[in-house]
C-alpha positions in Angstrom: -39.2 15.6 -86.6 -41.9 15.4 -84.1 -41.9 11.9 -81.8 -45.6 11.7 -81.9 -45.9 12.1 -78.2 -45.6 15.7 -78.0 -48.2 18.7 -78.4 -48.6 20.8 -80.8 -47.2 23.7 -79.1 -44.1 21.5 -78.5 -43.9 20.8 -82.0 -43.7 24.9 -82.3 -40.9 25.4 -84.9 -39.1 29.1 -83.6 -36.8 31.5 -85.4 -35.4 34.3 -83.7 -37.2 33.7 -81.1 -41.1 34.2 -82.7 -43.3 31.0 -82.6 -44.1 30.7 -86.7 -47.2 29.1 -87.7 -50.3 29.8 -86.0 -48.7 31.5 -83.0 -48.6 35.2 -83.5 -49.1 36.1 -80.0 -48.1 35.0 -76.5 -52.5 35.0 -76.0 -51.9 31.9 -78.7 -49.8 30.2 -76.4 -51.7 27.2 -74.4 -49.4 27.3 -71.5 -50.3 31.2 -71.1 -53.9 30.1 -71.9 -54.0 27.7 -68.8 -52.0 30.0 -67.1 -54.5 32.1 -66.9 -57.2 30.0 -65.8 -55.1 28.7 -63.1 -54.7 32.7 -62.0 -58.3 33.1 -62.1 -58.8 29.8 -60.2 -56.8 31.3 -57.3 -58.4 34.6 -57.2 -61.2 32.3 -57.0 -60.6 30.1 -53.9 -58.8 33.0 -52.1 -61.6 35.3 -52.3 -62.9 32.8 -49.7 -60.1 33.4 -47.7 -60.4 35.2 -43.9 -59.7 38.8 -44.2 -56.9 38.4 -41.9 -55.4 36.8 -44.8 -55.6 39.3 -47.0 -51.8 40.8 -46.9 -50.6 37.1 -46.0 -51.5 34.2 -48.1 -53.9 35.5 -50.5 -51.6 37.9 -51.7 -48.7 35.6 -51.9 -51.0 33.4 -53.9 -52.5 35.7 -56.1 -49.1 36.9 -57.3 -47.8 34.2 -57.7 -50.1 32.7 -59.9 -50.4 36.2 -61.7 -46.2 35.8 -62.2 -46.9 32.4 -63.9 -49.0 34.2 -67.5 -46.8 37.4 -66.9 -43.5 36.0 -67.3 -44.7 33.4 -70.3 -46.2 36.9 -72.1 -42.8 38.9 -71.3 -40.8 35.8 -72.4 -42.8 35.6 -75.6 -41.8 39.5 -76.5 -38.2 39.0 -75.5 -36.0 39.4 -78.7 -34.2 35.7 -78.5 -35.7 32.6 -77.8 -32.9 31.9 -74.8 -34.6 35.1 -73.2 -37.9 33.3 -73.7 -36.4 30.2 -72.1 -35.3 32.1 -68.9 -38.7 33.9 -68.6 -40.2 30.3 -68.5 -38.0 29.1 -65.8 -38.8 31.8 -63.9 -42.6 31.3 -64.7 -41.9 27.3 -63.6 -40.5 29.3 -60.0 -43.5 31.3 -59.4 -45.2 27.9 -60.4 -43.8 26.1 -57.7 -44.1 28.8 -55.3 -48.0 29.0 -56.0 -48.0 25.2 -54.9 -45.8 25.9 -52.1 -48.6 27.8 -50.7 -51.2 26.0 -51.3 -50.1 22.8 -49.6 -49.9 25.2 -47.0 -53.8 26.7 -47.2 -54.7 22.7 -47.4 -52.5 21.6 -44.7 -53.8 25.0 -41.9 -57.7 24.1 -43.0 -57.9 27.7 -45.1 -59.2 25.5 -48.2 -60.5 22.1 -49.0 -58.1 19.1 -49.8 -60.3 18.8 -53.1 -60.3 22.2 -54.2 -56.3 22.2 -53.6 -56.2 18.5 -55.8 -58.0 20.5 -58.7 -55.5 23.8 -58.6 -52.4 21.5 -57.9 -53.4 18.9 -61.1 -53.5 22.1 -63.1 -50.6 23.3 -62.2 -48.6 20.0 -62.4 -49.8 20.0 -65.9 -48.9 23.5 -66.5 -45.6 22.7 -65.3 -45.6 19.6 -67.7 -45.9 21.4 -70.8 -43.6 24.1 -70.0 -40.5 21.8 -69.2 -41.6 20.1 -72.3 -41.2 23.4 -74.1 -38.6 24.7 -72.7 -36.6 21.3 -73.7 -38.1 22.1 -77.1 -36.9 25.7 -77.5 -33.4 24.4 -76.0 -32.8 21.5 -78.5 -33.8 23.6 -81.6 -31.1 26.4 -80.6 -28.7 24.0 -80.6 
């Protein structure tokens, strides 16, 4: 029975690993949803980037931000929902590695403290909702 305090997408009731309900699809998925507006966002801000940057940082950040969707999508088609708990754990790594780097643009004057605020609150709350699910998925297998 749902607490009251968590979303709807923590709420999700799985079996066998498929969200049922009105998930059919990891595109249904809010955390791949933000996922890949915080991928875009970084594509975004690097674009900006020096081209000396190109094979350093911007690619570091683009793919890791592009990991973050990827792995919540291959999670989703994984057979079992501990697969789908692993895939988010590893999409919480790339998550953390995306900050990682862009405390890093912030702190060597590549981007703007406020356009690093808006990407990290994102991805704080992206990381929010997928510990929150992946506590979820855990307590319903048991």
């Amino acid at each position: 029975m749902a607490s009251g305090g968590e979303t709807a997408l923590e709420q999700c009731v799985l079996l066998k690993g498929m969200c049922v309900g009105d998930i059919r699809s990891y595109r249904d998925l809010e955390i791949w949803k933000i996922g890949v507006d915080l991928t875009v966002a970084c594509y975004e801000i690097t674009s900006g980037f020096p081209k000396e940057e190109l094979f350093t940082l911007t690619s570091q950040i683009r793919r890791a931000a592009g990991s973050v969707p990827a792995n919540i999508a291959e999670g989703h088609g994984r057979e079992s929902t501990g697969e789908f708990v692993r895939f988010l754990q590893i999409a919480q790594g790339s998550l953390k590695e995306l900050e990682t780097h862009l405390i890093v643009c912030e702190r060597i004057g590549l981007a703007d403290a406020s356009e690093i605020e808006g990407l990290m609150a994102l991805s704080e709350r992206l990381g929010r909702m997928m510990r929150g699910m992946i506590r979820s998925l855990q307590e319903r297998r048991g």
